[in-house]
MITIPA-199426 format. One line per field, with one value per residue (C-alpha): z, x, y; residue number from 1. Coordinates in nm, 4 decimals, always signed. Layout:
<palums>
zz <- Z,...;
xx <- X,...;
yy <- Y,...;
nr <- NUM,...;
</palums>
This chain:
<palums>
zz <- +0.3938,+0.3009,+0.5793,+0.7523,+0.7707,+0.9383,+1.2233,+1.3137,+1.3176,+1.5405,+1.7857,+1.8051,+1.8626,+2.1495,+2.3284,+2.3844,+2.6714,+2.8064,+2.8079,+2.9479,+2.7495,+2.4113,+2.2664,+2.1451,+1.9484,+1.8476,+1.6788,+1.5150,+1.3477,+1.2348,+1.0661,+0.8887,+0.8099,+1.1143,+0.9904,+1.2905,+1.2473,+0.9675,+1.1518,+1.3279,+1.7005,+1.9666,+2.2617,+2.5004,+2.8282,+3.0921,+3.2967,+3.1762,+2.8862,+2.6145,+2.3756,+2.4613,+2.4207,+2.0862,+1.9253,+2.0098,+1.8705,+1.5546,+1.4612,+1.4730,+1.2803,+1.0084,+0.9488,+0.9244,+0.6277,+0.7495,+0.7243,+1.0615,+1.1774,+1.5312,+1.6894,+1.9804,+2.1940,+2.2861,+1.9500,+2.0803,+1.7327,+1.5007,+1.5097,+1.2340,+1.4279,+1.6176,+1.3448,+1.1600,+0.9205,+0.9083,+1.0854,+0.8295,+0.9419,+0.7791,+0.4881,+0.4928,+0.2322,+0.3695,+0.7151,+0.5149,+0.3247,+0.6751,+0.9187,+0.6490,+0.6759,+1.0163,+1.0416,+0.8223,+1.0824,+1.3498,+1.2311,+1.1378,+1.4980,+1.6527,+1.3672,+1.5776,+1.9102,+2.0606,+2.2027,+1.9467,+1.9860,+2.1650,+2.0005,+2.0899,+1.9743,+1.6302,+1.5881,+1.6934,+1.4348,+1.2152,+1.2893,+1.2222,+0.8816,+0.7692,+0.9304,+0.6847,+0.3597,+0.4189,+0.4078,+0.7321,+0.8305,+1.1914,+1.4143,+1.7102,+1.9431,+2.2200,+2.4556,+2.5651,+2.9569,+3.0748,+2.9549,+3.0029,+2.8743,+2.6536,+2.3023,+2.1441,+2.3497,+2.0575,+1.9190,+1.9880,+1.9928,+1.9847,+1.9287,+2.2342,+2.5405,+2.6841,+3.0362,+3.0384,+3.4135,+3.5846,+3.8489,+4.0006,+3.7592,+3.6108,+3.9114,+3.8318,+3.5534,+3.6542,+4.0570,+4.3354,+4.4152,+4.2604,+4.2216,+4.0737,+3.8308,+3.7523,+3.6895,+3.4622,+3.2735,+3.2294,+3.0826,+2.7634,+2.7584,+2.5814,+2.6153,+2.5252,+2.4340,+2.5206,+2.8158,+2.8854,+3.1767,+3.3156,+3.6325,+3.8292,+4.2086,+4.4458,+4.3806,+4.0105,+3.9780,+4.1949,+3.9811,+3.6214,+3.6946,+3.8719,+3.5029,+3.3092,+3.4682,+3.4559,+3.0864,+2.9871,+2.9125,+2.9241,+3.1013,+3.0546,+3.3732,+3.2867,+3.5564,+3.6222,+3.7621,+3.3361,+3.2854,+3.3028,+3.1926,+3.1429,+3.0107,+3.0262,+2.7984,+2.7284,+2.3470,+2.3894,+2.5854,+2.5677,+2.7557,+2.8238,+2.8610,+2.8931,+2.5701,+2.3617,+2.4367,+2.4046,+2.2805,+2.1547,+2.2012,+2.1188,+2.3856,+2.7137,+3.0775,+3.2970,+3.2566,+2.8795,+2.9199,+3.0900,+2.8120,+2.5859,+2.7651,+2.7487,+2.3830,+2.3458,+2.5317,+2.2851,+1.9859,+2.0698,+2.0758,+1.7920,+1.6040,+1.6949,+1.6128,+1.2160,+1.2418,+1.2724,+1.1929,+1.1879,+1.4341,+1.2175,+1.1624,+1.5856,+1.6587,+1.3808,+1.4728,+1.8409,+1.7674,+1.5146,+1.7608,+1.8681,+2.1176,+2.1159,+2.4183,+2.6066,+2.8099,+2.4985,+2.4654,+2.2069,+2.2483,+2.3884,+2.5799,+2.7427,+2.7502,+2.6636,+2.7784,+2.7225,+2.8908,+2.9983,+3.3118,+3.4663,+3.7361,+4.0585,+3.8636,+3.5578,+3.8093,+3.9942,+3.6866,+3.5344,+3.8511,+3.8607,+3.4943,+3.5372,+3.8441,+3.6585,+3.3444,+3.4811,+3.8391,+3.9708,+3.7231,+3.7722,+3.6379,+3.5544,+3.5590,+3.2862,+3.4737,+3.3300,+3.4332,+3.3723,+3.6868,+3.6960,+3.7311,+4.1031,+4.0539,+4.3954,+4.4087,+4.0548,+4.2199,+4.5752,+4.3949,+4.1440,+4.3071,+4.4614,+4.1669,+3.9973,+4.1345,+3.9599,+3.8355,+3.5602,+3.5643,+3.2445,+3.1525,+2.8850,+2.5702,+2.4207,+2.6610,+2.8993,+3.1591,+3.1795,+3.5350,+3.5549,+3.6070,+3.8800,+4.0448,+3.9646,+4.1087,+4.4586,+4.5019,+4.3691,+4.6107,+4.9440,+4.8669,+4.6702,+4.6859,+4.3924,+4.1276,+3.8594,+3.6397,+3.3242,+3.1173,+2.7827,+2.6830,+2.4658,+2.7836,+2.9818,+2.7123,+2.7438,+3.0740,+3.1096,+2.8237,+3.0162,+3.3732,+3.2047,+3.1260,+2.8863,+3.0943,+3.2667,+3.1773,+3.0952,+3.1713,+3.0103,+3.1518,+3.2561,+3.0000,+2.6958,+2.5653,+2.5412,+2.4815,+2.1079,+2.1046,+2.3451,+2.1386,+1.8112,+2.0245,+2.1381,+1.7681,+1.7935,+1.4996,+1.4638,+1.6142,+1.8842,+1.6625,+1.7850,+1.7248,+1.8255;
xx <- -0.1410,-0.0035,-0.0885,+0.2387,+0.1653,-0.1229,-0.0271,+0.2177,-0.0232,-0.2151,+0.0802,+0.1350,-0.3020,-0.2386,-0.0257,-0.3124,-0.4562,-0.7853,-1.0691,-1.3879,-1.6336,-1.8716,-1.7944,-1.4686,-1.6630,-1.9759,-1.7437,-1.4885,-1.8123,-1.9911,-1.6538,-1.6971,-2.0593,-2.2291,-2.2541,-2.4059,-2.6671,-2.7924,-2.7494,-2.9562,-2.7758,-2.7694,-2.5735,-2.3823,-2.1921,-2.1297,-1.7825,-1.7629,-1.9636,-1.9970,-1.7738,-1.9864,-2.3307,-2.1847,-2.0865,-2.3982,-2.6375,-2.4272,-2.3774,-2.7681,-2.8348,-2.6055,-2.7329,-3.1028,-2.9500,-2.8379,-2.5651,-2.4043,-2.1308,-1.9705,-1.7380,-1.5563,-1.2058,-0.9476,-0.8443,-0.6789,-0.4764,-0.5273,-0.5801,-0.8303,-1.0621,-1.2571,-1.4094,-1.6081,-1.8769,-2.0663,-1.7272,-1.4887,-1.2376,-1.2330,-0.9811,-0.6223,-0.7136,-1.1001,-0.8911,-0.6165,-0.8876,-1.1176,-0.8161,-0.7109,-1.0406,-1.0005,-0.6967,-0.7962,-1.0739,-0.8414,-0.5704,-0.8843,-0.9999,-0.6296,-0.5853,-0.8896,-0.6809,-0.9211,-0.7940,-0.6905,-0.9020,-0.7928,-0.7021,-1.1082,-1.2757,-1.0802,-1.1454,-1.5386,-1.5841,-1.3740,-1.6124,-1.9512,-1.7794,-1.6995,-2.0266,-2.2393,-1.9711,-2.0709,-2.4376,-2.5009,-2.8404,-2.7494,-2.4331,-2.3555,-2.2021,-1.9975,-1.9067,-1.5006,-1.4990,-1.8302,-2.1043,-2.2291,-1.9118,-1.7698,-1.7131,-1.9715,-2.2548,-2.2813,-2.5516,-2.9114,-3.0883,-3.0740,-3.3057,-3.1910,-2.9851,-2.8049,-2.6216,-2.4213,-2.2946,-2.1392,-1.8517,-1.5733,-1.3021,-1.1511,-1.2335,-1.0026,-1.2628,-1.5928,-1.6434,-1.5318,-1.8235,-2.0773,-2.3632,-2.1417,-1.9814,-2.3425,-2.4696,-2.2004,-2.2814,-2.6577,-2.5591,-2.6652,-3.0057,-3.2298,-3.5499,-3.8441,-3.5689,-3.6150,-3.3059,-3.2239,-3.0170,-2.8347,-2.8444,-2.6412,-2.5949,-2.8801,-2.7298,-2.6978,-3.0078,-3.1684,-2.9335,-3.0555,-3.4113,-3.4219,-3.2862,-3.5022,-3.8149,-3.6708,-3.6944,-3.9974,-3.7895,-3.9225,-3.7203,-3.6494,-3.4571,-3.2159,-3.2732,-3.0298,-3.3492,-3.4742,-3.2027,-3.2671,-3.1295,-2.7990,-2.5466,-2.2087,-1.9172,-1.5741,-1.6784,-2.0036,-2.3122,-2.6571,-2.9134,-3.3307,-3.4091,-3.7504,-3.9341,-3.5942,-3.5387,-3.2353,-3.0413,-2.6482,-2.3382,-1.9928,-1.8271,-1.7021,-1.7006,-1.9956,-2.0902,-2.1982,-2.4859,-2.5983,-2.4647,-2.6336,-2.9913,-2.8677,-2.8767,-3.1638,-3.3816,-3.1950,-3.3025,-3.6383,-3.6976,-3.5002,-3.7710,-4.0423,-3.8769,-3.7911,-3.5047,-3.6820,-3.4811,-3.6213,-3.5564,-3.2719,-3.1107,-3.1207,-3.0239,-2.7076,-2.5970,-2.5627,-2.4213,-2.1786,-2.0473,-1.7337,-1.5037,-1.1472,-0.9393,-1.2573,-1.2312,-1.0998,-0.8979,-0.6399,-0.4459,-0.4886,-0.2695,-0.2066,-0.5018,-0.3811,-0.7074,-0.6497,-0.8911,-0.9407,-0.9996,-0.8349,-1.0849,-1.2581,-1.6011,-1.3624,-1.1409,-1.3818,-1.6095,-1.2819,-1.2044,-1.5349,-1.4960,-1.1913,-1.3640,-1.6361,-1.4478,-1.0805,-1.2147,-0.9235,-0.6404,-0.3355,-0.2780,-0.0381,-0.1326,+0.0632,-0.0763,-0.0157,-0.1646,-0.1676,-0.0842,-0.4071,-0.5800,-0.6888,-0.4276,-0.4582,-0.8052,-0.7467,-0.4641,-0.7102,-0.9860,-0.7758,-0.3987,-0.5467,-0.6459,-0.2474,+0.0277,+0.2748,+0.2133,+0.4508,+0.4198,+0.4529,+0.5417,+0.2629,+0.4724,+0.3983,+0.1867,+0.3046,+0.0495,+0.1803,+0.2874,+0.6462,+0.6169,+0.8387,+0.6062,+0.3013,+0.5676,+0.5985,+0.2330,+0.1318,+0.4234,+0.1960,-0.0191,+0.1285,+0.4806,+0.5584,+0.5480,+0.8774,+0.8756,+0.9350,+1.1862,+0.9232,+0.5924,+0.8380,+1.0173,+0.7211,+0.5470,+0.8509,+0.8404,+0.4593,+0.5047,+0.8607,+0.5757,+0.2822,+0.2047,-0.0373,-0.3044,-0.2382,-0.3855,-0.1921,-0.3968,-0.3119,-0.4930,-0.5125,-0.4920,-0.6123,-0.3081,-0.0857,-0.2591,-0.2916,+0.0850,+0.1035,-0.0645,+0.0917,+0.4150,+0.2310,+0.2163,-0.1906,-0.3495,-0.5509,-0.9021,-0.7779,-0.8649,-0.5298,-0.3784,-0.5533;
yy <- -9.6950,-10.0539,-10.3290,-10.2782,-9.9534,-9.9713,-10.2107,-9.9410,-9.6836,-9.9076,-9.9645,-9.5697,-9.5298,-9.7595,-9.4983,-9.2932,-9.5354,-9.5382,-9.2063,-9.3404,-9.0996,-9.0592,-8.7277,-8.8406,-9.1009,-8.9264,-8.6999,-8.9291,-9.1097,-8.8106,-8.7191,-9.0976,-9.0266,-9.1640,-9.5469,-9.6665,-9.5058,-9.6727,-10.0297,-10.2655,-10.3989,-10.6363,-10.4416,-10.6967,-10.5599,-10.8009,-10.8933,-11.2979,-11.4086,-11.1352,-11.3037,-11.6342,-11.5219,-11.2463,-11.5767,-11.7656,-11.5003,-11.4503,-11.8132,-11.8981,-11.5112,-11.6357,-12.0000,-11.7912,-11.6558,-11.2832,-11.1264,-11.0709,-10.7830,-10.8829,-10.6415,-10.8124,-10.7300,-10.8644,-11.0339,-11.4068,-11.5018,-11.2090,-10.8725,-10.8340,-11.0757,-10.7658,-10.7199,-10.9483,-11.0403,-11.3780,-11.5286,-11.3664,-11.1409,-10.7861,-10.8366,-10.6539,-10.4103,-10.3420,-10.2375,-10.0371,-9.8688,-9.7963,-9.6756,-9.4452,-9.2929,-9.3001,-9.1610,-8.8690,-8.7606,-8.8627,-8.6279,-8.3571,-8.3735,-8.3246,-8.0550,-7.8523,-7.9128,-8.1738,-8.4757,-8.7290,-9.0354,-9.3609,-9.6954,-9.8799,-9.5404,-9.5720,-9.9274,-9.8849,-9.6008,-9.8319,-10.1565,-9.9128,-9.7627,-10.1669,-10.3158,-10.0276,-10.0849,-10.4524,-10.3749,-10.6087,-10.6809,-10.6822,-10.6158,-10.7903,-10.5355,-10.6023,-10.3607,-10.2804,-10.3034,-10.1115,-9.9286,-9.6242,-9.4805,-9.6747,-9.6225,-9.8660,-9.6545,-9.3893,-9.6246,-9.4365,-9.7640,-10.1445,-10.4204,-10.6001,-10.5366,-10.8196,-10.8122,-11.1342,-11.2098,-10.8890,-10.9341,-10.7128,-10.5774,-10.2865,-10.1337,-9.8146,-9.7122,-9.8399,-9.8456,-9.9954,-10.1966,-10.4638,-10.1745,-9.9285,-10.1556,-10.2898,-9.9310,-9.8557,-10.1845,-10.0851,-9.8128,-9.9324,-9.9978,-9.7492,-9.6668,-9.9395,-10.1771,-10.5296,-10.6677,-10.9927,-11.0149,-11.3130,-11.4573,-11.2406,-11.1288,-11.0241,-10.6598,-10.6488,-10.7666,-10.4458,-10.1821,-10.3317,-10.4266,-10.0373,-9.9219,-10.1259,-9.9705,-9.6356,-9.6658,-9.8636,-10.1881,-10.4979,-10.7168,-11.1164,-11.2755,-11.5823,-11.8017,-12.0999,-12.2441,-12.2823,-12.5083,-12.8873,-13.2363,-13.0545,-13.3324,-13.1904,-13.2147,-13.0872,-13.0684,-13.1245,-13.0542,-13.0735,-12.9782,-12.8021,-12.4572,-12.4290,-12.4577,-12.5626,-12.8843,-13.1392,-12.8449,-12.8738,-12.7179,-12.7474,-12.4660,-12.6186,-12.5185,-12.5755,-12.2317,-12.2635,-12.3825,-12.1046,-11.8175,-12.0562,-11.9650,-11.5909,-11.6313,-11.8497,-11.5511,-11.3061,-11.4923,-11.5316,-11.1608,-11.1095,-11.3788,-11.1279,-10.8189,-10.8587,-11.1452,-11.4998,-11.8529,-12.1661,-12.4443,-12.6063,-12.3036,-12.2371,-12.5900,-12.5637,-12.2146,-12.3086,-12.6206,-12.4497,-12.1373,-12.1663,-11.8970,-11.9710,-11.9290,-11.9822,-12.3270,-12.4594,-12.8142,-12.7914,-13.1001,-13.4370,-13.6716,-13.5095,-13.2882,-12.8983,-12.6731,-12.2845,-12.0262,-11.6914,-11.6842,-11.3496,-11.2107,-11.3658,-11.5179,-11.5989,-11.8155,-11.9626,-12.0703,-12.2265,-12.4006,-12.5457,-12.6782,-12.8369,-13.0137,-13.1335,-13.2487,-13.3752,-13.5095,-13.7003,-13.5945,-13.4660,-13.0500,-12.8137,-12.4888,-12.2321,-11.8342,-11.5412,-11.2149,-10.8120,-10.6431,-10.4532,-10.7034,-10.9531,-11.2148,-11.3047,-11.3923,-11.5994,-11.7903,-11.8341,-11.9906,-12.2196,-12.3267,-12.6171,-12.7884,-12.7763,-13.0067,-12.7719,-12.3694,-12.2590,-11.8612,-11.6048,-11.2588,-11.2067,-11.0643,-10.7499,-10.5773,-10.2893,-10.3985,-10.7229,-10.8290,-11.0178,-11.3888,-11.3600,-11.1546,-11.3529,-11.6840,-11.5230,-11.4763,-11.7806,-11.9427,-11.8001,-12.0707,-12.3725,-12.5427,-12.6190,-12.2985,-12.1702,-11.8617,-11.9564,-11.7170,-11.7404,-11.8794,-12.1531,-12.2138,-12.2897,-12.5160,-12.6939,-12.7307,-12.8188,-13.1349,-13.2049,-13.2556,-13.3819,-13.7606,-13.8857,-13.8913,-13.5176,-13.2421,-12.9123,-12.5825,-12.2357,-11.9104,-11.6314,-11.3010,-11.3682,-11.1287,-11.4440,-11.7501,-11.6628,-11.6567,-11.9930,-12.2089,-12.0983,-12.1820,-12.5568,-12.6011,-12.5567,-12.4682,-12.0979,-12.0744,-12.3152,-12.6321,-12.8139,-13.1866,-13.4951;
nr <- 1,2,3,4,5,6,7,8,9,10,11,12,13,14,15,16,17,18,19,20,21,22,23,24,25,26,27,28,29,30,31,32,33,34,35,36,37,38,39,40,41,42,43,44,45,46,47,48,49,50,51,52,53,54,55,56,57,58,59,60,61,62,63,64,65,66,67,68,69,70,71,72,73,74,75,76,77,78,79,80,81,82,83,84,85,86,87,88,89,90,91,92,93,94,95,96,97,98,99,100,101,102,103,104,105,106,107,108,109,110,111,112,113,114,115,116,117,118,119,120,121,122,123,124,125,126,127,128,129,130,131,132,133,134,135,136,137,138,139,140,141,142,143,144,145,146,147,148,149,150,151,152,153,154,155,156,157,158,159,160,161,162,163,164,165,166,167,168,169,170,171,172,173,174,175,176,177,178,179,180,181,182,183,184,185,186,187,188,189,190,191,192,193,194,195,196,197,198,199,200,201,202,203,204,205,206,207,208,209,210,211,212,213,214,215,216,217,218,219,220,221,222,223,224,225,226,227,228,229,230,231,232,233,234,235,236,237,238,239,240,241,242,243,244,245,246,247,248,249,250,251,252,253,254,255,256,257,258,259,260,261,262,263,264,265,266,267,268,269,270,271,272,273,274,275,276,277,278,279,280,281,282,283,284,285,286,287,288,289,290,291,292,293,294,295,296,297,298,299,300,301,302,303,304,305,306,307,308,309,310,311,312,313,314,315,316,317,318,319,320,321,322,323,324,325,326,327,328,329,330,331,332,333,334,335,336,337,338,339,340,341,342,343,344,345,346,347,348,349,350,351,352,353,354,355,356,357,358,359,360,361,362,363,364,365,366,367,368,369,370,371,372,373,374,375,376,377,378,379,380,381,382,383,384,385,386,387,388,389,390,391,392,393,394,395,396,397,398,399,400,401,402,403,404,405,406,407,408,409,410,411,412,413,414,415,416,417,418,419,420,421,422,423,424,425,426,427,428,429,430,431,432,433,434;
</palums>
C-alpha cells in the first residue's frame, strides 16, 4: 500500500468502533510476532494529564541519551503523530510498511471468522511492531480511554505505572461512577511494579491504593502538598517539588506544575531501575517538553490560547488557568464538542469567564455534536452565543470581536483544533505568530 492508500484503509478500520477487550489484541500481535514483548514501558492511564506527564517523561529519557517510543491518541495536527520515536513521527513509508503487516493479520484473523480488529487495536499492534523495528530502549505508553481493557494492556509488565488525575468520562464504557471508572483505570498495574499516582479524589485514591496492595506494588502518592514556590506562567513556570528545586517548564495552565511532579516521581524510579539521567539532562528535558493543544497560546494580540478541555476536571482546570493568567481581560470563547461527551458541565464551569461564545460543528467526526446544538445549551446560561457555519467562519468572527488586548479561547475536542489553527494561520505543533 502507497500512503494514500493507507489513510483510506484507516478511514474504513474506523468503522469498526469501539470493543473494550484484550483478546482481539493479544492475537493481532502474536500474528506480528509479539513485539511488545521484547520492550521496556512506562504505562500511563488517567482522565486529564496522560499526554502531559507521556511528554514530560519522554523529553527528559531522550536528553539522557535513550531512545524513546511514545504512543499517544488523539493525534491534534497529524495523524502519524501517535506514534513516535525521540519526538519524530513514524515516517510515511515505516507506517505503509507496518499497516500492511497489519492488515495481513487483520485480514488472516477475519479469514478464521473472528471479529476483525478495531482502528486503536491496529494502531497499538502497529506502535509495538515500529517501537521493536526502531530498537527503542523504552516506550512511553499511553493508554486509549481506560484500562483494564484497553488495547495497550496486552503488555505483561512495566517498569512504572502512572495514574495521572482520574475524573468522570466515557462513562458508556468504563462506569458510571468515580470508583468504577477508577477501577477500570488501575487496571494496569502489574504485579511488584512501582505506581505513582496523582493527587486524585478521596475515592480514587481508596480503589488504586486497594489495587496496589493487592499486588505487592509499591506505591508513591503525588501530593499537591510537595509543591512549593510555584511561579506561574503562560510560557513559563517554575517551581519546588521536594528535593528538585527551582525547576522549569515551558507547558501552561496552573495544573502543569502538578503533571510535572507526576513525572518527576516517575523519573526518579526510572533512575533506579536501569534508566538514570543526570541533572542537566532532567532540568533540559522538562524544560524542552512541549503538548500542543494543551493550554497552548498560539497568537498574541490578541492572545489566541487553544486547549482541550472537554470533560468536567478538563473545564474546570482550564477555567482556573485562564483566571490566573488573563485576570481582568476580556474572552471569547470558540466550543466545540462530541455529543458523547458532558457539554453541559464544560459550559457550567467556564461561560462566565467569555463575553461572547462562538460554537462549532467539529469536521470530520461522526460523533461530533452540531454547533447549533451546542448554541442552545450554551444560550441557558450566557446571552450572548452564535453558531458559526465553519471553523473559518468562526475565526473570522472571533478576530472580527477581539481587540488587541482580548484574548481569543479555542476548546473543547481536540478533533478540531488541529484543523482551527491551521485555519488561524498557526503554524504545526501550535508554535503560532508573535
Amino acid at each position: 500500500m502507497n500512503y494514500r492508500e493507507v489513510m483510506e484503509y484507516i478511514g474504513q478500520a474506523g468503522q469498526h468502533g469501539i470493543s473494550p477487550g484484550l483478546d482481539s489484541t493479544r492475537e493481532l500481535c502474536r500474528r506480528l510476532g509479539d513485539p511488545q514483548g521484547k520492550l521496556k514501558f512506562v504505562h500511563v492511564a488517567g482522565t486529564n494529564g496522560k499526554g502531559s506527564v507521556s511528554s514530560y517523561v519522554a523529553s527528559v529519557l531522550k536528553c539522557g541519551g535513550y531512545r524513546v517510543g511514545r504512543f499517544l491518541s488523539p493525534a491534534v495536527f497529524e495523524y502519524r503523530e501517535i506514534i513516535q520515536v525521540n519526538d519524530r513521527p513514524i515516517p510515511k513509508t515505516a507506517l505503509c510498511e507496518g499497516m500492511e503487516e497489519v492488515r495481513r493479520a487483520c485480514d488472516e484473523i477475519t479469514g478464521e471468522g473472528r471479529p476483525h480488529p478495531t482502528l486503536f487495536e491496529m494502531e497499538t499492534a502497529l506502535g509495538f511492531w515500529y517501537f521493536r523495528k526502531k530498537n527503542c530502549d523504552i516506550v512511553v505508553l499511553e493508554t486509549g480511554m481506560g484500562g483494564l481493557l484497553d488495547a495497550t494492556n496486552v503488555i505483561e509488565s512495566c517498569l512504572v505505572a502512572v495514574l495521572t488525575p482520574v475524573s468522570m468520562d466515557h462513562m458508556k464504557f468504563l462506569g458510571e461512577t468515580l470508583p468504577e471508572i477508577a477501577a477500570q483505570k488501575a487496571g494496569i498495574i502489574k504485579r511488584g511494579c512501582p505506581v505513582v499516582l496523582a493527587a486524585q479524589d478521596r475515592e480514587v485514591m481508596e480503589v488504586v491504593s486497594r489495587k496496589a496492595g493487592e499486588l505487592d506494588c509499591p506505591l508513591t502518592v503525588v501530593e499537591k502538598e510537595g509543591l512549593s514556590h510555584v511561579r506561574p506562567g503562560l510560557e513559563r513556570q517554575k517551581f519546588d517539588y521536594r528535593g528538585w528545586k527551582n525547576m522549569e517548564i515551558s507547558l501552561g495552565g496552573v495544573y502543569q506544575t502538578e503533571n510535572a511532579a507526576v513525572a518527576l516521581e516517575v523519573l526518579g524510579i526510572l533512575g533506579k531501575t536501569g534508566f538514570p539521567v543526570s541533572e542537566a539532562a532532567l532540568r533540559k528535558g522538562m524544560a524542552a517538553a512541549v503538548w500542543p493543544g494543551r493550554f497552548t497560546a498560539v497568537g498574541r494580540k490578541p492572545y489566541f490560547i487553544v486547549d482541550g478541555a472537554h470533560n468536567e476536571d478538563g473545564a474546570r482546570r482550564l477555567a482556573e488557568s485562564l483566571e490566573s493568567c488573563f485576570p481582568d481581560k476580556r474572552m471569547i470563547f470558540i466550543m466545540g464538542m462530541l455529543k458523547d461527551k458532558e457539554y453541559g458541565k464544560v459550559i457550567a464551569l467556564t461561560h462566565f469567564l467569555a463575553d461572547q461564545i462562538i460554537t462549532v460543528t467539529p469536521p470530520g467526526n461522526p460523533r461530533a455534536l452540531p454547533a447549533y446544538e451546542l448554541a442552545c445549551e450554551a444560550a441557558k446560561v450566557h446571552r450572548d452565543v452564535t453558531a458559526a457555519d465553519s471553523l473559518e467562519e468562526a475565526v473570522e468572527m472571533s478576530r472580527l470581536l477581539a481587540g488587541k488586548e482580548d484574548v481569543i479561547v479555542a476548546f473543547g475536542s481536540l478533533s478540531y483544533l488541529g484543523k482551527l489553527m491551521e485555519i488561524a494561520g498557526f503554524g504545526g505543533k501550535g508554535k503560532g505568530r508573535k
